[in-house]
C-alpha positions as protocol buffer text, in pm:
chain_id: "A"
residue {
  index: 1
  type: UNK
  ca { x: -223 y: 5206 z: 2316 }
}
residue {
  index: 2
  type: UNK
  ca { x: -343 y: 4883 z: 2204 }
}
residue {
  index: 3
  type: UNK
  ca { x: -239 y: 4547 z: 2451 }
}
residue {
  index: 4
  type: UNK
  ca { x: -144 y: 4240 z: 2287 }
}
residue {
  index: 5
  type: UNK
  ca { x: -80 y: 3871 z: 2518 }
}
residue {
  index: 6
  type: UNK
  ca { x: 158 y: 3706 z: 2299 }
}
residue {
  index: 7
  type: UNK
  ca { x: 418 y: 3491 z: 2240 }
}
residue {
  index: 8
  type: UNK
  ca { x: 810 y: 3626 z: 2319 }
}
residue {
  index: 9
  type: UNK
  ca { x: 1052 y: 3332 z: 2198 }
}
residue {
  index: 10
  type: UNK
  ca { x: 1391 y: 3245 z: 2383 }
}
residue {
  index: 11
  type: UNK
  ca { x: 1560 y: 2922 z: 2394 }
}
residue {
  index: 12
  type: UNK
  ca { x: 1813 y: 2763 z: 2131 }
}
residue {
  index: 13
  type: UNK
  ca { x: 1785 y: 2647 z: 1760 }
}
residue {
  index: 14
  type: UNK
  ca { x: 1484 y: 2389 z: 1761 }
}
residue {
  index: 15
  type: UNK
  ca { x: 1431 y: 2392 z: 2126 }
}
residue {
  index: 16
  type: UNK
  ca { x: 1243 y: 2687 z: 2158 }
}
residue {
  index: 17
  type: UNK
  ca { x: 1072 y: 2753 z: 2476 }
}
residue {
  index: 18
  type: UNK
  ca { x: 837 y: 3112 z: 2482 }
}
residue {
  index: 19
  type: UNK
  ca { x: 709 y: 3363 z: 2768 }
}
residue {
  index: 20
  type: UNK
  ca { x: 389 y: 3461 z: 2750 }
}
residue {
  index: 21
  type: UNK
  ca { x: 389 y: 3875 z: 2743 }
}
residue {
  index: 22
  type: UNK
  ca { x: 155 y: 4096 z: 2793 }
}
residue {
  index: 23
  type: UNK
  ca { x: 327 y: 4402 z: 2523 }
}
residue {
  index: 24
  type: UNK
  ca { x: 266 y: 4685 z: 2349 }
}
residue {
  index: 25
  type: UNK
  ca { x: 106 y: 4600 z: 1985 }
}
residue {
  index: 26
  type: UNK
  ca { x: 377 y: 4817 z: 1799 }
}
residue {
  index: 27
  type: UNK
  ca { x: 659 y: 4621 z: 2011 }
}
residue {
  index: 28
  type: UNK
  ca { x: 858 y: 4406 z: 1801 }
}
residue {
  index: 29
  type: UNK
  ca { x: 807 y: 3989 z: 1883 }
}
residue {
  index: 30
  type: UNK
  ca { x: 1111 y: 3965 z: 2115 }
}
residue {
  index: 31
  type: UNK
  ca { x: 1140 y: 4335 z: 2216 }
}
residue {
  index: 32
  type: UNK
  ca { x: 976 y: 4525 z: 2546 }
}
residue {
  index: 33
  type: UNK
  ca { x: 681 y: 4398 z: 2695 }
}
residue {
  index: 34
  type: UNK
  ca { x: 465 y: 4530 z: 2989 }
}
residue {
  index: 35
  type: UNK
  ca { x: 491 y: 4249 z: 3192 }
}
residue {
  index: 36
  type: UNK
  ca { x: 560 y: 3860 z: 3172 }
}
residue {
  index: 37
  type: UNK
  ca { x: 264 y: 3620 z: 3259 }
}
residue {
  index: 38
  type: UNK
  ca { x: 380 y: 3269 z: 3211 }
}
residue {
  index: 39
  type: UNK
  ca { x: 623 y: 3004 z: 2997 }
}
residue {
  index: 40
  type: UNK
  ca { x: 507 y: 2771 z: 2748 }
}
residue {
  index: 41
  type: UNK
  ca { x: 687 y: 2483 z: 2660 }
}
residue {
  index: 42
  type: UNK
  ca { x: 600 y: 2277 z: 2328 }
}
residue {
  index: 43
  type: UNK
  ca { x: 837 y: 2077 z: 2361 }
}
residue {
  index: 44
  type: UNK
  ca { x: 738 y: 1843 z: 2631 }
}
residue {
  index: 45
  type: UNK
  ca { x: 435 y: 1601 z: 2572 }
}
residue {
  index: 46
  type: UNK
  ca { x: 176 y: 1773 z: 2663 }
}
residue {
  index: 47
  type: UNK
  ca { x: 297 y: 2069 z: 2603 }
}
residue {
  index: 48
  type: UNK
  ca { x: 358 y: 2261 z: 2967 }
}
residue {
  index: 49
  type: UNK
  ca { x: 190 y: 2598 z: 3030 }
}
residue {
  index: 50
  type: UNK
  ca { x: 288 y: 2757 z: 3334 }
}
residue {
  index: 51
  type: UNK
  ca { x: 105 y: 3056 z: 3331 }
}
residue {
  index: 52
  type: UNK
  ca { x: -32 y: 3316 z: 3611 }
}
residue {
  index: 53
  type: UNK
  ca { x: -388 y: 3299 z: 3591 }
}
residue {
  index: 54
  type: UNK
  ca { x: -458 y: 3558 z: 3811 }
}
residue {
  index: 55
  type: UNK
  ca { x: -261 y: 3843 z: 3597 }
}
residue {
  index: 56
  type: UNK
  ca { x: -349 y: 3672 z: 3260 }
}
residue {
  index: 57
  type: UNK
  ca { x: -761 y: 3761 z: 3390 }
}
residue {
  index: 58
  type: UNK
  ca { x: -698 y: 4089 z: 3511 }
}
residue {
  index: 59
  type: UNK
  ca { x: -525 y: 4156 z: 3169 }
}
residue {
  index: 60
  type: UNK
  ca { x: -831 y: 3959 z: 2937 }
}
residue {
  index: 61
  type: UNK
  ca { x: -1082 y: 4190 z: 3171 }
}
residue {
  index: 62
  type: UNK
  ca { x: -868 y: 4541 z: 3073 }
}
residue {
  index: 63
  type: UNK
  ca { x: -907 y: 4459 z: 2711 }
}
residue {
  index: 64
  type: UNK
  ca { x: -626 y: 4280 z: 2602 }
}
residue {
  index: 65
  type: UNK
  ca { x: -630 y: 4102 z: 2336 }
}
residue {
  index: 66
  type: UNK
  ca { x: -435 y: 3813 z: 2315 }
}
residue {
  index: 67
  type: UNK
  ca { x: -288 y: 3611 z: 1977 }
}
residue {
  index: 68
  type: UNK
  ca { x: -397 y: 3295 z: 1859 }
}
residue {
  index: 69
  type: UNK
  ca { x: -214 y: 3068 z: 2020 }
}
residue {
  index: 70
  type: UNK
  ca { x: -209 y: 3243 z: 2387 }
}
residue {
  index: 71
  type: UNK
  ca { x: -581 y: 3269 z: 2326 }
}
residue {
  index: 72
  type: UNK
  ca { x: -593 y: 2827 z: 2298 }
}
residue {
  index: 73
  type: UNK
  ca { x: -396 y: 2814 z: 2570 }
}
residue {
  index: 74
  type: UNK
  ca { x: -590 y: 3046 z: 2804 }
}
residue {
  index: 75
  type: UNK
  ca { x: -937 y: 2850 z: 2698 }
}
residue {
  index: 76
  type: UNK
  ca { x: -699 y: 2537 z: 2766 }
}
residue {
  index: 77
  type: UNK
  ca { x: -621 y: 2701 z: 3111 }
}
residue {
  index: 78
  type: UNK
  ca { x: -972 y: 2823 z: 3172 }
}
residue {
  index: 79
  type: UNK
  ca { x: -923 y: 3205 z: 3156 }
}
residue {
  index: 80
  type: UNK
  ca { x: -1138 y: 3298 z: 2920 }
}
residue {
  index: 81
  type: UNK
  ca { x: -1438 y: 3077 z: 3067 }
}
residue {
  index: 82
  type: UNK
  ca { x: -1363 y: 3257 z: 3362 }
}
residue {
  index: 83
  type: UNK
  ca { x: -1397 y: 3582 z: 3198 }
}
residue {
  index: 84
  type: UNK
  ca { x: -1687 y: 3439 z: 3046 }
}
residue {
  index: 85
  type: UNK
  ca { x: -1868 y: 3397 z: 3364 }
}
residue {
  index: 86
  type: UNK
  ca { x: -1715 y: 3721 z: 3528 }
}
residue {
  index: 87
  type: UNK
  ca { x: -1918 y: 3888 z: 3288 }
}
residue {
  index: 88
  type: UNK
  ca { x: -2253 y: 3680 z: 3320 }
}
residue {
  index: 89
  type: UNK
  ca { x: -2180 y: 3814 z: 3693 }
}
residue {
  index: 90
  type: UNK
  ca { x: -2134 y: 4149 z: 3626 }
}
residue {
  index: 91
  type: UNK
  ca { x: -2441 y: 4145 z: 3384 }
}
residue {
  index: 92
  type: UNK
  ca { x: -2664 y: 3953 z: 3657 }
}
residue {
  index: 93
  type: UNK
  ca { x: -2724 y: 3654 z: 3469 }
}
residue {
  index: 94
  type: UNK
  ca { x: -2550 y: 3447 z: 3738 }
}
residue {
  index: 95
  type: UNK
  ca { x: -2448 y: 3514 z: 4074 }
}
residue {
  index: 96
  type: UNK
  ca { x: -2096 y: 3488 z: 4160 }
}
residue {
  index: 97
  type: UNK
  ca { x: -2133 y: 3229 z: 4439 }
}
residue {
  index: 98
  type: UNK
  ca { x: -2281 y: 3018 z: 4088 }
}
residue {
  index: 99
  type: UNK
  ca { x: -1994 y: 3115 z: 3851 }
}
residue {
  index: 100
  type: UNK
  ca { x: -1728 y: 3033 z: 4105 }
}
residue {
  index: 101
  type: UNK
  ca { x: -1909 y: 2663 z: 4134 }
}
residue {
  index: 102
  type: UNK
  ca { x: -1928 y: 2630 z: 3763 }
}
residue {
  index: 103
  type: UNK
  ca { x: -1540 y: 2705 z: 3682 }
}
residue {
  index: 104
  type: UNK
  ca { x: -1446 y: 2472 z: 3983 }
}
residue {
  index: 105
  type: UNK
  ca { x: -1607 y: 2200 z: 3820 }
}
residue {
  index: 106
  type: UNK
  ca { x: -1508 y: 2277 z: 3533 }
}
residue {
  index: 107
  type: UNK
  ca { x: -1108 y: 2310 z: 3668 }
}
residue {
  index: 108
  type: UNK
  ca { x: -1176 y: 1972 z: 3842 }
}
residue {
  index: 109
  type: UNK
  ca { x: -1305 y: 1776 z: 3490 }
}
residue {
  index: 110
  type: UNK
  ca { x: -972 y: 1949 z: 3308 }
}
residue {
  index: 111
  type: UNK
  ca { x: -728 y: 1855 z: 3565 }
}
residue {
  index: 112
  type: UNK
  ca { x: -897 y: 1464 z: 3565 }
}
residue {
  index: 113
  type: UNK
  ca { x: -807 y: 1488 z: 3189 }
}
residue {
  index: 114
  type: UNK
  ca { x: -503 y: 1589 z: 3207 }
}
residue {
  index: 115
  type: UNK
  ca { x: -397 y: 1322 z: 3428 }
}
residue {
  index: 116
  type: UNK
  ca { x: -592 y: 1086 z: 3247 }
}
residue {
  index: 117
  type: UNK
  ca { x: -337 y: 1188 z: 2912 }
}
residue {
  index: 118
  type: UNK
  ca { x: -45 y: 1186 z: 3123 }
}
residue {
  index: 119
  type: UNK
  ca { x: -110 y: 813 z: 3244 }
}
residue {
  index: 120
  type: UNK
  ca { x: -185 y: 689 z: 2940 }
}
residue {
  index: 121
  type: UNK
  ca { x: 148 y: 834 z: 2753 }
}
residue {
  index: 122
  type: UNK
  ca { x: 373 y: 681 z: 3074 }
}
residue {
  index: 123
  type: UNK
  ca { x: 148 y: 320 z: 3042 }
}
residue {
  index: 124
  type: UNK
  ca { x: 201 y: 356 z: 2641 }
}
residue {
  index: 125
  type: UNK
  ca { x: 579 y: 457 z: 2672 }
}
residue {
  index: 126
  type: UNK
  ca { x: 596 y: 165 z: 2951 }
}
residue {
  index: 127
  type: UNK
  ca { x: 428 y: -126 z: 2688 }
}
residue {
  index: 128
  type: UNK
  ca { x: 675 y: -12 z: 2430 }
}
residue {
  index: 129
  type: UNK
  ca { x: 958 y: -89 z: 2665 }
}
residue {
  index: 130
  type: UNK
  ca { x: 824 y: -410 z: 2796 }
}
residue {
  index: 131
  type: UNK
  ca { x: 801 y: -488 z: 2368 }
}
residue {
  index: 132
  type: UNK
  ca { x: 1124 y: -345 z: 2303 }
}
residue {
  index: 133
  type: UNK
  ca { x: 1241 y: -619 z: 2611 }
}
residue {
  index: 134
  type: UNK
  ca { x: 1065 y: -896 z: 2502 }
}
residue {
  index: 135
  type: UNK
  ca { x: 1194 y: -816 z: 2119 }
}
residue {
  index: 136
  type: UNK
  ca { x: 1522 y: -796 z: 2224 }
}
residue {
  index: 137
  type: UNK
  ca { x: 1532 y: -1127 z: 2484 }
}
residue {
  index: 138
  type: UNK
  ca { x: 1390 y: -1347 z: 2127 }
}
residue {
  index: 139
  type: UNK
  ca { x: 1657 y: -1196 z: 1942 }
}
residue {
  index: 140
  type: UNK
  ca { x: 1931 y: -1320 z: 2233 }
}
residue {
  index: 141
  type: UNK
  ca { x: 1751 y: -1612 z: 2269 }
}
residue {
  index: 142
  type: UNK
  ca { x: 1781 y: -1678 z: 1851 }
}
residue {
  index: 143
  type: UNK
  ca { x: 2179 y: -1611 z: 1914 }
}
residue {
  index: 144
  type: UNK
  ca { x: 2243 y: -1811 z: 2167 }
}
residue {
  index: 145
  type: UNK
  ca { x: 2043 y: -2133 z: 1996 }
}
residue {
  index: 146
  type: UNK
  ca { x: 2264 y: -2074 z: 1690 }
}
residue {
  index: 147
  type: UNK
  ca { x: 2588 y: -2039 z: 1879 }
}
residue {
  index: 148
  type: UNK
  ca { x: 2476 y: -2350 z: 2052 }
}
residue {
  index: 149
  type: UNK
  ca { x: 2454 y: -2518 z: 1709 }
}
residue {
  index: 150
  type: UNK
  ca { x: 2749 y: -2445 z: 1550 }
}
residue {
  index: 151
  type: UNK
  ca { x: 2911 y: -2551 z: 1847 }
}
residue {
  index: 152
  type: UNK
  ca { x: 2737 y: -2903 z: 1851 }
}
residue {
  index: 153
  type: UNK
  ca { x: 2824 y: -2922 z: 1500 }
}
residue {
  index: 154
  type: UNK
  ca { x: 3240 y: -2834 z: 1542 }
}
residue {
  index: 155
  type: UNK
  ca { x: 3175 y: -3062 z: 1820 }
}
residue {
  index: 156
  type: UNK
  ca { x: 3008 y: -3357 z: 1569 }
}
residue {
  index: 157
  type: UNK
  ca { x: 3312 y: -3238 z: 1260 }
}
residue {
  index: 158
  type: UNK
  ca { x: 3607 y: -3246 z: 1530 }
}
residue {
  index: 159
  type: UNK
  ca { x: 3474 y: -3620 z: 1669 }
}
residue {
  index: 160
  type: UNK
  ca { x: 3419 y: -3788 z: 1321 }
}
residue {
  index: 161
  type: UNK
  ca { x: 3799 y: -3715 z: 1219 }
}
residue {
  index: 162
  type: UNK
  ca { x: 3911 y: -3875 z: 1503 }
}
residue {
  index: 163
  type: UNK
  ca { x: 3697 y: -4162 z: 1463 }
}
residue {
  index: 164
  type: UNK
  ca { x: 3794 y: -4229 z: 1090 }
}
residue {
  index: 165
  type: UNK
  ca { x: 4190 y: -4168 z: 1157 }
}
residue {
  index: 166
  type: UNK
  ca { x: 4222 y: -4490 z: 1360 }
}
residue {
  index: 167
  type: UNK
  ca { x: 4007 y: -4684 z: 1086 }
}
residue {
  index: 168
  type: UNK
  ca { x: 4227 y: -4536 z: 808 }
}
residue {
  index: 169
  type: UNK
  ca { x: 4567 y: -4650 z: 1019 }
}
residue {
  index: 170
  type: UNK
  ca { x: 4399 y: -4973 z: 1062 }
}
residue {
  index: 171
  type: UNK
  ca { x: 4341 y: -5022 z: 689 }
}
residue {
  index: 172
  type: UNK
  ca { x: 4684 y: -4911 z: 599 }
}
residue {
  index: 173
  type: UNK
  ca { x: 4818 y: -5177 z: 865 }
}
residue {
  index: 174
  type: UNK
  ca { x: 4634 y: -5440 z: 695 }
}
residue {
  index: 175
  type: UNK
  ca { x: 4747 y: -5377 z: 364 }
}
């Protein structure tokens, strides 16, 4: 029986959210699987994988083989470098005291850039709100100065009637 890690999608129209499956390769997309090993969600920014890396390993060692896109996101989790070094190990390239120091640091430099993405979209998506302010206080700012004018100016039309009605009675008196 050939073992697939794929992609099983659920969620509504547009807002799809998928479990990763480990299934049977005959198995239709959303059908029976063997067992579930994580969500993905593409809809956040960046897209979140929760995904048991523990089970996802012991199924990459047994010779599954995973699709496309689960096999980005377990390089993006670090599965397959793990397998990567497992195997090293089991060859005797590396011991396993090495391997286990080279995926930590490798873990540690991902989740740094990670963090580093995710503080720069909140500091971007913070600017743009501080522009979107500012925008918005010039364009309030523009409003009131106009209101302010056309008030000065009723102000100016509604005092210059009044001044020429007494000069107007005053020439009629005359005449």
């Amino acid at each position: 029986m050939a073992v697939k890690i794929r992609l099983a999608r659920r969620g509504r129209k547009k807002l799809a959210i998928f479990d990763v499956v480990v299934a049977d390769a005959r198995a239709p997309r959303d059908g029976r699987f063997i067992e579930k090993i994580g969500i993905y969600n593409p809809n956040t920014n960046p897209a979140s994988i929760e995904l048991n890396e523990e089970k996802a390993f012991q199924w990459v060692m047994n010779g599954a083989q995973p699709s496309d896109t689960v096999r980005a996101m377990l390089s993006y989790k670090g599965v397959l470098l793990r397998r990567h070094l497992q195997i090293g190990v089991i060859k005797g390239a590396v011991t396993q005291e090495q391997a286990d120091a080279k995926f930590a640091e490798w873990k540690a430099k991902k989740e740094n850039k990670i963090a580093g993405k995710v503080d720069n979209l909140a500091q971007s998506k913070a600017d743009a709100q501080k522009a979107r302010l500012a925008a918005e206080a010039k364009v309030r700012e523009a409003r009131a100065e106009a209101l302010r004018a056309k008030a000065e100016a009723a102000a100016a039309a509604a005092a210059a009637p009044a001044e020429e009605a007494p000069a107007s009675d005053e020439a009629a008196a005359a005449e």
